[in-house]
N, C-alpha and C positions, 0 to 999 in steps of 0.2 A: 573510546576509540573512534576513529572516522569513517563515516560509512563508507562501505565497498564499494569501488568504481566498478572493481569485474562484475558485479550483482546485479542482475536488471532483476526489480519490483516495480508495482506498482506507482510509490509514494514518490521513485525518482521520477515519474512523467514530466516534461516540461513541454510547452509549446515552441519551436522555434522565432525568433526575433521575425521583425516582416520588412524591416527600413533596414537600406544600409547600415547607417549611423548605429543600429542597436546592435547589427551582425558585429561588426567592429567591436563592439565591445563584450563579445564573446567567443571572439578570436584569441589563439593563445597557443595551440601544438604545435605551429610551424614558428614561431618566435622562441617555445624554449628550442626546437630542433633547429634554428639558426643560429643560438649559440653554438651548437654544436659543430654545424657548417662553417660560421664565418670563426676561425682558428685557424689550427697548422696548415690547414689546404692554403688558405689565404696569404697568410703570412707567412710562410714557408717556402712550400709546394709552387704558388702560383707565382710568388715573386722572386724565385729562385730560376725559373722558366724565363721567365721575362728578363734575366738575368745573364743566362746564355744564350738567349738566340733574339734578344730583340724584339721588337714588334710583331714581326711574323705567325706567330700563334696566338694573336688575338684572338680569332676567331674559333680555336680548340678551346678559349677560357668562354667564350659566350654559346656555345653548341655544349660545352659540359654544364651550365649552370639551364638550360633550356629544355634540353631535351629529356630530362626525367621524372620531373612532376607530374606526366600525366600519370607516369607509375603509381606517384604517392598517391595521385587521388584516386585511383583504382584500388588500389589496397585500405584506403581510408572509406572509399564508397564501401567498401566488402564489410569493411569490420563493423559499420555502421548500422548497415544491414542485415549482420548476422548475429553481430555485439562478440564476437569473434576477435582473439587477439592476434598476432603478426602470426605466432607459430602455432597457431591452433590452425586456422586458416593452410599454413605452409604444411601441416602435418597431416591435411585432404589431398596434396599433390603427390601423387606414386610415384615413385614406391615409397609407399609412409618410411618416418622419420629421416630420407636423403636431405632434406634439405636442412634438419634440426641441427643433422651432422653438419654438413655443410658453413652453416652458420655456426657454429662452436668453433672449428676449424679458421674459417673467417674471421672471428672476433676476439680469437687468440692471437692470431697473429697483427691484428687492430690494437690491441694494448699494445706494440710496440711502440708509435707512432706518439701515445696517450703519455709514456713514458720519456719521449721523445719533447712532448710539451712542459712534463713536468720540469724536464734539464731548462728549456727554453726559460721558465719563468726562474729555474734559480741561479741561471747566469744573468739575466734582468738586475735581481737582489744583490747578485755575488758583485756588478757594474758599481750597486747603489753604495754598498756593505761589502766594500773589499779584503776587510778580516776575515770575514765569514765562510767558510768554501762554498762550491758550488750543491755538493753531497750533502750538507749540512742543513741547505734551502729545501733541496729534494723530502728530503724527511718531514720538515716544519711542514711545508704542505700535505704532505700526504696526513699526518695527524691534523692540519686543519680541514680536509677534503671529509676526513671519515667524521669530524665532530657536527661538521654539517649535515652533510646527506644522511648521516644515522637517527638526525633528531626533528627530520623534515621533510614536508608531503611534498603534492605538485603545486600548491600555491606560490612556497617558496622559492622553489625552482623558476616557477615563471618569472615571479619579481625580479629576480635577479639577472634572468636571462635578459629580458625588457631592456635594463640599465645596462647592462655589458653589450648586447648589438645595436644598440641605440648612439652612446657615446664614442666607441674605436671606427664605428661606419660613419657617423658624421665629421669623425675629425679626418679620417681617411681622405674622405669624397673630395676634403676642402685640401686637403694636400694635392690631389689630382687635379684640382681645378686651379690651383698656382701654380703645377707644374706648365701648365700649358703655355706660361708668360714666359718662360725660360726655351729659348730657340735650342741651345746647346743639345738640351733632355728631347724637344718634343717638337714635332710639325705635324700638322693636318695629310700631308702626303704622305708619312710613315704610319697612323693610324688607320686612315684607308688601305694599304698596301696589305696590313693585318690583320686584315677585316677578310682577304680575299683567299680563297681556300687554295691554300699552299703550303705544303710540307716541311716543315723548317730543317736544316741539314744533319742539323744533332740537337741531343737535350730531348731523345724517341721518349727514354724513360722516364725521364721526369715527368715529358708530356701524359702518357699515359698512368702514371700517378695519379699525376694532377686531375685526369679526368674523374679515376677510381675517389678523389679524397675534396676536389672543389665541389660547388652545389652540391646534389642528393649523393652521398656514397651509399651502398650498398645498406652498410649498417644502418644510415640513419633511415633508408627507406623503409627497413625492417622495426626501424624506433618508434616511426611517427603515427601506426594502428596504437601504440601502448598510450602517444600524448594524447589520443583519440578519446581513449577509453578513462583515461583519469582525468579529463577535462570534464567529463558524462556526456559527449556525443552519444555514446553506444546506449546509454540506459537512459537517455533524455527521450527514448522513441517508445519502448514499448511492448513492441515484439508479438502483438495480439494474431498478426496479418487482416487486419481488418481497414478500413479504409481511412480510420483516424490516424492509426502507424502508421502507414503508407504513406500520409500527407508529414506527418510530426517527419519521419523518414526523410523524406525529399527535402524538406523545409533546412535540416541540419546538416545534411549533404549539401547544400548550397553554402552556407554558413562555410561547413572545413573547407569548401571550393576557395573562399573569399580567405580565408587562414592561408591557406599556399599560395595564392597571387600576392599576398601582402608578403608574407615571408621572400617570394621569390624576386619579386623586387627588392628585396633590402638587401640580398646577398648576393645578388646578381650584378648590384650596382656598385659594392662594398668587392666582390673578386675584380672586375673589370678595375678597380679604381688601383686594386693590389698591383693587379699585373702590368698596367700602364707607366706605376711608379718602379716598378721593376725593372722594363723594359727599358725604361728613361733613363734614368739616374743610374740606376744600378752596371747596365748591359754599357749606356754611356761613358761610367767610367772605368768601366773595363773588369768589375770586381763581382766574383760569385761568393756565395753564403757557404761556411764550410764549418767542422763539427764545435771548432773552439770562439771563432768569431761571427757565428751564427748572426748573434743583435748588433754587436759594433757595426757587421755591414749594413745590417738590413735598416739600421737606424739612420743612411743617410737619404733613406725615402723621404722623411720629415724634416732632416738638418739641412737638405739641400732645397726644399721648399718652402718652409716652415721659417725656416732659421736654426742657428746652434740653440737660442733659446728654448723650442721643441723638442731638445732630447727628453728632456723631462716626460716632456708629455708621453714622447712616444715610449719610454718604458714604463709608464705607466696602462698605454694601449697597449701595450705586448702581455704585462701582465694580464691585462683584463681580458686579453683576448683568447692566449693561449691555457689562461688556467679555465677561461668560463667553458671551453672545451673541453679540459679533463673533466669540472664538476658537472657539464650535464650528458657526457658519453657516461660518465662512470654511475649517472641515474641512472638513465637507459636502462644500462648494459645488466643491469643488478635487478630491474624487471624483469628481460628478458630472461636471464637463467632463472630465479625465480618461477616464471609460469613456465619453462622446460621442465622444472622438477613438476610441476602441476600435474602438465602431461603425464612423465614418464610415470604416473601415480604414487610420490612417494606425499603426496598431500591431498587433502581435498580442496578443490580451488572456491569452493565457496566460504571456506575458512580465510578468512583476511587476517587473520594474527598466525596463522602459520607464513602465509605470506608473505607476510612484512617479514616473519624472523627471516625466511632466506633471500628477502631484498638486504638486509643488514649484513646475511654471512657472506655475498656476493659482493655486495659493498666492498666490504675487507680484502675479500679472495680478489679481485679484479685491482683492485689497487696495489696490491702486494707485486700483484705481476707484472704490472704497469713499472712502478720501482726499480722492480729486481730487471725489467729490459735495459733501463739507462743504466742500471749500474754494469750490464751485461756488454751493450754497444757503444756508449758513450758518446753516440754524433748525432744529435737532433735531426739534422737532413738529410741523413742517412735512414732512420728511424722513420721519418715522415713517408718519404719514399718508398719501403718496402710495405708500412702498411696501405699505404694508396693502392700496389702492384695487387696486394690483397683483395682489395676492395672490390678493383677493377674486377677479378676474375670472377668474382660472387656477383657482379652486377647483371649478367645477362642469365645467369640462374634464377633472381631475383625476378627479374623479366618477364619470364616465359610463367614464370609459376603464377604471377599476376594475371599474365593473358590464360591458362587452364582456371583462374580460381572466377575471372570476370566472366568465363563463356559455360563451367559447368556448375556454380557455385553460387553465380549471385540471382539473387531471387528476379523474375520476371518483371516486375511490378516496379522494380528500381533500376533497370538495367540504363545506360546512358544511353545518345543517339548513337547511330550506324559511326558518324563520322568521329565520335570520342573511340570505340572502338576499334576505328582504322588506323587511327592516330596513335592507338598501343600499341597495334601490332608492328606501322614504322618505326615506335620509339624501340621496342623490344630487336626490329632486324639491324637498326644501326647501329645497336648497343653490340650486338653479338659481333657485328660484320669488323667494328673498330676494336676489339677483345679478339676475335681472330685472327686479325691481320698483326695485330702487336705479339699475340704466340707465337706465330709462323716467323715474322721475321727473326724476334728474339731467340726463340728455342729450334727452328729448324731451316729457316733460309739462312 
């Protein structure tokens, strides 16, 4: 069996990297959680937005991919420092267990969206393999999703993660940068225009979706303590409080630092590149993504800059895109309940062959529901959207419980400067303030 990442010992001590060049290559949490990011938000969510209103809400796709990584590294600085996983941590914030709830609540109604991917890749197949139905795809995945993840750790997930945001982001980028040759799609004065903070007249909900489900949603900020912990940030330190963890401590807190800048460039540049092709092509020719010809439209992102000879490609990036989000939400996710049962005591968490058994029986159970939603709702965009609205409302819970765990929780000796600190506290009031304003108008103005 493989050693316990939740286990800090001795033996696992490592020194942190000192050069760039070596941090880089012990980077790795925020690249499997960009698979997770760069999916349905992407290619759904974000270009479905870009879809009805144009250029106009550029600036709600680049203020949602910005504004919430300081979260991640404050939750990622906690876990590091305390070796602490998301909902141990969350399960300090009073009134114990609101937030365990919370989050169960949240990532039920997250499989929707997960289920919503699953239809996406098997109308992709069902395009390739018109015999075949679309149900019929849904299935074949889900038994290839559980043969995977049942029979493999975080290495493999990394690998793959790597190869999946690496290829559909660079082919993306180069679609966006053709598009700009074509006048019809794209000018320099409707980019600037987008860029400038203005309310678009409709497409509220999508917008706030899109916030809940592009860059950090809710859940993957709640993910990326687990990628922390099974990368061995958390038991690479030590844990003595002596002045050697304190340094090995800081040394690897800088390292996850340099993990979420690299991550948040590649999916910051891979949504802008979505929403732009959206807003172009898509809003240009007048055509929104809806539950049956979801990919037929979304595919003339690539046909109309690319060429007709890119169809190809592009359901090939769809596939990679939308499935590499169900197999590493459905890792995640199957942690996460996993070390809930930890908590709730029905295991001991320093037993890691218990744990795996209910990362396996979560595995199943979390797929099952993922399934039984598409066969439930049937509309991918539909699916996508409602788990975003999810996200959304869990994101400024998320928030706050960071700023209580960073000011009563994190140890003295690790604490960031004043201005990392201030910085949370703005990222956590315009989480709330733009989550407010979308209740109010939606449920009571």
């Amino acid at each position: 069996m493989n050693e316990n990442p939740y286990k800090v010992s001795e033996s696992a001590i490592q020194s942190p990297p000192l050069t760039i060049g070596a941090a880089l290559k012990r980077i790795g949490p925020g690249i499997v959680l960009s698979a997770s990011i760069v999916g349905s938000g992407e290619l759904i969510a974000t270009t479905t937005l870009g879809a009805q209103v144009g250029y106009v809400a550029l600036w709600i796709v680049f203020f949602s991919c910005v504004i919430k990584p300081i979260v991640q590294s404050e939750l990622g600085r906690y876990t590091i420092a305390t070796a602490h996983t998301g909902l141990e941590g969350f399960n300090r914030v009073p009134p114990k267990y609101f937030l365990m709830i919370a989050w169960t609540l949240m990532t039920l109604f997250s499989l929707i969206p997960i289920g919503g991917m699953y239809a996406g890749v098997g109308q992709v197949l069902h395009l390739i393999f018109p015999s075949i139905p679309v149900t019929a795809f849904v299935f074949l995945l889900l038994g290839f999703t559980l043969a995977i993840l049942l029979g493999g750790g975080y290495n493999r997930i990394e690998k793959l993660a790597m190869w999946k945001v690496g290829f559909f982001t660079m082919l993306t980028l180069l679609a966006a940068l053709l598009l700009m040759r074509q006048p019809q799609y794209f000018s320099w004065g409707q980019l600037v225009e987008g860029l400038k903070l203005k309310l678009p007249d409709s497409g509220w909900q999508t917008a706030i979706a899109m916030f809940g489900t592009v860059g950090l949603g809710a859940g993957e900020l709640v993910m990326y303590p687990y990628w922390c912990v099974e990368k061995g940030y958390a038991r690479f330190v030590g844990f003595k409080n002596d002045a050697p963890s304190i340094q090995r401590a800081k040394g690897w807190i800088r390292v996850m630092n340099l993990d979420i800048v690299v991550s948040l460039v590649i999916y910051t540049i891979s949504t802008m590149a979505f929403y732009v092709l959206g807003a172009g092509i898509l809003h240009g020719m007048g055509i929104i993504p809806t539950a049956n010809d979801m990919i037929s439209v979304l595919s003339n992102i690539y046909t109309k800059t690319l060429g007709e000879w890119s169809l190809w490609l592009f359901y090939l990036g769809a596939i990679a895109t939308l499935y590499g989000t169900v197999f590493a939400s459905t890792a995640a996710n199957s942690r996460i309940f996993a070390d809930m049962f930890h908590l709730l005591g029905k295991y001991n968490g320093d037993d890691y062959s218990q744990r795996l058994k209910y990362q396996r029986i979560f595995t199943v159970v979390i797929s099952l529901i993922a399934v039984g939603s598409y066969l439930l709702f049937k509309s991918p965009v539909k699916m996508v959207i409602l788990g975003g609205i999810a996200q959304s409302v869990m994101l400024p819970i998320v928030s706050w419980a960071t700023v209580y765990l960073h000011h009563k929780h994190l140890p003295k000796t690790l604490r960031p400067s004043r201005l990392v600190s201030v910085t949370l506290w703005v990222s956590a009031i315009l989480i709330t303030v733009l989550m407010g304003y979308y209740v109010w108008i939606k449920f009571i103005g």
